[in-house]
N, C-alpha and C positions, 0 to 999 in steps of 0.2 A: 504494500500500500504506500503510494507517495504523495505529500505535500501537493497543494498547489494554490498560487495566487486566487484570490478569488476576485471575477468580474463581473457583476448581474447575477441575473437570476443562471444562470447557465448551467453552471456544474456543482449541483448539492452537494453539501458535506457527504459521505459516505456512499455516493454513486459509486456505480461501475457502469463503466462506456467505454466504447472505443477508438479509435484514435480518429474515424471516420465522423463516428459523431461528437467528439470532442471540437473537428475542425468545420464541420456544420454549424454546430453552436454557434461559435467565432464567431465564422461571417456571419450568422442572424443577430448576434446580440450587436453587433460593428452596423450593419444595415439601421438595426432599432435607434440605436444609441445617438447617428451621425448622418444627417440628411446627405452629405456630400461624398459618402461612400456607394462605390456603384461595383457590381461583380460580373465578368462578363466574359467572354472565349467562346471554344467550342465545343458547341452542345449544354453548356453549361446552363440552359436556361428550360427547354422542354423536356429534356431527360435526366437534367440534375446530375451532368456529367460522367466519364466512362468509370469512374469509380461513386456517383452518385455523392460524391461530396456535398454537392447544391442542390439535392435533392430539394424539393419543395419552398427553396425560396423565391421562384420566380413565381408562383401563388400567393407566397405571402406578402411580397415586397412590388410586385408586378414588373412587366415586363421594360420598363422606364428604367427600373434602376437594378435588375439580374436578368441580364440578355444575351442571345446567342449573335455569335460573329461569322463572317467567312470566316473558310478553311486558309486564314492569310497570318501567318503569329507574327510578321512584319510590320501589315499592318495593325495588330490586335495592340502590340505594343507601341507602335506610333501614334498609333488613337490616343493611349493612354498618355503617353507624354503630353499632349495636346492638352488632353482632362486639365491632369495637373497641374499645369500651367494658368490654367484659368478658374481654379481655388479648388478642384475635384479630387477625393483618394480611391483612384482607379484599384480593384485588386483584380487582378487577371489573371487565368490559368491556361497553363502549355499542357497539351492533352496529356503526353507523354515528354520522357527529361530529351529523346535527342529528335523530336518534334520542336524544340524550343530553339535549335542551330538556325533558323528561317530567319530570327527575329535577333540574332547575334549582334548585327551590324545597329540595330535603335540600341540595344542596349550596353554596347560597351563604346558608343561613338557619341550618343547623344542622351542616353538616362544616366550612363556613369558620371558624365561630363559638365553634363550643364550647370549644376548650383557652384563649380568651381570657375566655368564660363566667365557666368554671371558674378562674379566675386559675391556668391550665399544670398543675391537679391531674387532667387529664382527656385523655390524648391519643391522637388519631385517625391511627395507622397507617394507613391507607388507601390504595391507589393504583385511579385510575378510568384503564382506558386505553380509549381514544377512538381511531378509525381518522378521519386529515381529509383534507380539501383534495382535489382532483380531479386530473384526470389520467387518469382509468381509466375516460373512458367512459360515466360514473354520470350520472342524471337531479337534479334539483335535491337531493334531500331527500337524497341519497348523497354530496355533496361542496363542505359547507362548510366554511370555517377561520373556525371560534368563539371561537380564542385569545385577541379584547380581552376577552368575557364574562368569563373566568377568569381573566386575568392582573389584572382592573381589582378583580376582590374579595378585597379583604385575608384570609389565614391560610390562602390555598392557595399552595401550589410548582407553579409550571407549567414543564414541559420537556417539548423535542423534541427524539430523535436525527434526524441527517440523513445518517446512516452508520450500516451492519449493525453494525462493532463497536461503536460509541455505544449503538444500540439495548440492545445486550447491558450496559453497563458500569452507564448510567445508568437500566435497568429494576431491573440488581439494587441501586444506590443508590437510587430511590424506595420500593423495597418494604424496604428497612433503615430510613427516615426517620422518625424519630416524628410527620412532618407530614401532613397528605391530601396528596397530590400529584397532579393532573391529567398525564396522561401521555398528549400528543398524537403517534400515529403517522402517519407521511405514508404514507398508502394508496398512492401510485402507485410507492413507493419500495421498497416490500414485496417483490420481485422484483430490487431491485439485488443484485449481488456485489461484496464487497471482500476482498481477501487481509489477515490481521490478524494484527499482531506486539504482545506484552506488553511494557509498559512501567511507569513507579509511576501509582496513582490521580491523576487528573484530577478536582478537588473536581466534583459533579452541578452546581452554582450558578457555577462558569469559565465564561467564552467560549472558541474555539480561535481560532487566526490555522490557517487551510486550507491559504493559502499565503500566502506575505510579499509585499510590492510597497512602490512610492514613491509612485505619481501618484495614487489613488484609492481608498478601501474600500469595498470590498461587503460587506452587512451584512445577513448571510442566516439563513434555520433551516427544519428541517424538510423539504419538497417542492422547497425552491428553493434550496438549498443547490449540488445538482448543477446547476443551472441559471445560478448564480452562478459558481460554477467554471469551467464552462464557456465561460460571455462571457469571466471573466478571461484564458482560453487564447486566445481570440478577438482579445482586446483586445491583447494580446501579441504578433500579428501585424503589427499596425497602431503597435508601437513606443509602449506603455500600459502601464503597470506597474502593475497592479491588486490590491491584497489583500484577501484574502476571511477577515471575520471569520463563524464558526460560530457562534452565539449562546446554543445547545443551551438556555440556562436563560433563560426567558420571563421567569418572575417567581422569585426577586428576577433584578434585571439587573446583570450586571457591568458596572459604568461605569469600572471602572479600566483594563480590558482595550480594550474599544471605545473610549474616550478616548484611550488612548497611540495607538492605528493614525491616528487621525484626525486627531491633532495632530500626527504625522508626515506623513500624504498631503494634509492640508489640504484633502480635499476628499471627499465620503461619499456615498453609493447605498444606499436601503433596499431591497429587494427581500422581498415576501410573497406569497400567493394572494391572501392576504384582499383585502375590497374599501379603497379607496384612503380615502375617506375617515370619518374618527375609527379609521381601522384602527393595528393595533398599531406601525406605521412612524411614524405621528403621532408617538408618547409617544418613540420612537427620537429622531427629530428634534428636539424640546424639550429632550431631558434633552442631545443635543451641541451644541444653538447656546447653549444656559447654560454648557455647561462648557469650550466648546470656540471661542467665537464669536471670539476675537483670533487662534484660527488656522486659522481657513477662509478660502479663497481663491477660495468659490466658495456660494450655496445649495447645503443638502441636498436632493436630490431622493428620489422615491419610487417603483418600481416596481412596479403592484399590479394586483390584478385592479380590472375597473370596477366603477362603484357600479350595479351589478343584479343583481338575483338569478342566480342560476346558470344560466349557459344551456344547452341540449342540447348533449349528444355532440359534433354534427357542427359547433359554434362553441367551444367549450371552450381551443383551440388558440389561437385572438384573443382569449379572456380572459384566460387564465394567462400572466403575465411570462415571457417568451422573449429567448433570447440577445439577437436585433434588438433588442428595446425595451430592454436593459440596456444592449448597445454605443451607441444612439441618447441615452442617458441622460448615458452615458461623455464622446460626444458633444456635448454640450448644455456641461458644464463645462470642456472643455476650448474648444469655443467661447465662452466666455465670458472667459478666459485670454488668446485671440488677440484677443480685440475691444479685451478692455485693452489693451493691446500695442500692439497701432495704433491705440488712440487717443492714446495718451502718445508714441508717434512721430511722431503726427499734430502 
């Protein structure tokens, strides 16, 4: 059971939802709440989107302000620049994460760019939410994690929940943000449940500690978060005390949060879908052996997917980081601890 901000009526003390209807909520309480928010894409409006996210808000809110677009995510998000420019917080969905490459060029040429343009007299409320990463089955073009793309270009906020109540906390923080903010949903997670208790705000740009440990952190977000958790409990059997940092904000990065766990376990595990190399665990691993290098007791390693394209269905399972390769990982550092050891015995 985990904490979470509370915002309206949305998410009662001691509910269980999941991450689908925790990001429904969102947008209807953000709709209720703020005449100037409008929700909009493809399909998004008669069908309540391919994963039903918006289901029944264009009923409830009508179709003025939750409406369906061309099949054009160039234009979906040029529109939107538009909106916002003229007092509106557009929130827009990319059906699929590498269905969103269409719409590349408004969003790293002119949503990253403008309020720095404009020297901050111009700002772009915007939130683009993006379904990623696999897990569910999807053939290539349905289950990339695009995260370095967005994180690497300046004047965007990138975050991902990897909990139904985050989803909810940190959707209706992007859509408050005077920033664009990319807002990556882990699709296979869409169906988790979590029972959720209020607590105060948790800033959208914090990391969480999931659970505490001594011997190792795990250094997760998004799709791999439960998968992180999970080794930790694993790890735990085998006498590993493993802490799992939640990372939820991409870009900026909490370096104060991930620092302290690190310089207390001396030793770190990135875990992502994305593929392994120049992937977002890279910048992970740079930014702790600068900050962090007189107190590791071990390389940071990296759990990722491999460097090929997305494979089918029936191999997706030997792509995606799985418990085994995180405890195998686990593994790797703590033989490296024993090697020491006997060699200085030796």
């Amino acid at each position: 059971m985990t904490a979470i901000a509370e915002h309206g009526p949305g998410l009662a003390a001691g509910s269980t939802v999941t991450m689908a209807s925790a990001l429904n909520q969102a947008l209807s309480d953000a709709l209720s709440e703020d005449d100037s928010v409008l929700v909009f894409g493809e399909d998004v409006g008669t069908l309540g989107g391919v994963f039903r996210i918006t289901d029944g808000l264009a009923t409830s809110f009508g179709q003025t302000r939750v409406f369906d677009t061309p099949l054009s995510e160039s234009g979906i998000v040029g529109t939107a620049i538009g909106m916002a420019m003229n007092g509106l917080r557009p929130v827009v969905e990319m059906q699929f994460d590498a269905f969103a490459y269409p719409a590349f060029e408004q969003i790293t040429s002119h949503l990253a760019k403008l309020r720095n343009r404009t020297r901050g007299r111009v700002e772009l409320p915007i939130v683009i939410r993006i379904p990623y990463g696999g897990g569910i089955g999807g053939v290539e073009h349905h289950c990339d994690s695009s995260e370095a793309y967005y994180t690497h270009t300046p004047g965007l906020r990138v975050v991902t929940p990897g909990t139904p109540a985050d989803a909810y906390v940190l959707l209706r923080q992007a859509i408050s943000s005077p920033d664009p903010v990319i807002f990556l949903e882990p699709k296979r997670r869409y169906w988790s449940k979590e029972t959720v208790w209020p607590h105060g705000d948790v800033a959208m740009d914090r990391a969480l500690v999931r659970r505490p440990g001594t011997d190792v952190t795990l250094i997760a977000y998004g799709g791999a978060l439960a998968t992180a958790l999970e080794a930790a409990e694993a790890a735990e059997e085998d006498g590993r005390s493993a802490e799992v940092i939640d990372l939820r904000s991409l870009s900026p990065f909490d370096d104060e949060t991930v620092t302290a766990s690190v310089r207390r376990t001396g030793r770190a595990i990135v875990v992502h879908e994305a593929s392994r190399f120049c992937g977002y665990g890279a910048e992970v691993a740079a930014r702790l052996s600068e900050q962090c290098f007189h107190y590791l007791e071990a390389p940071i390693l990296r759990v990722a997917g491999f460097d090929i394209p997305y494979p089918p269905p029936s191999l997706e399972e030997y792509h995606l980081p799985s418990v085994d390769r995180i405890l195998d990982a686990i593994d790797a550092l703590q033989w490296r601890e024993t090697a020491a050891l006997v060699k200085v015995a030796g």
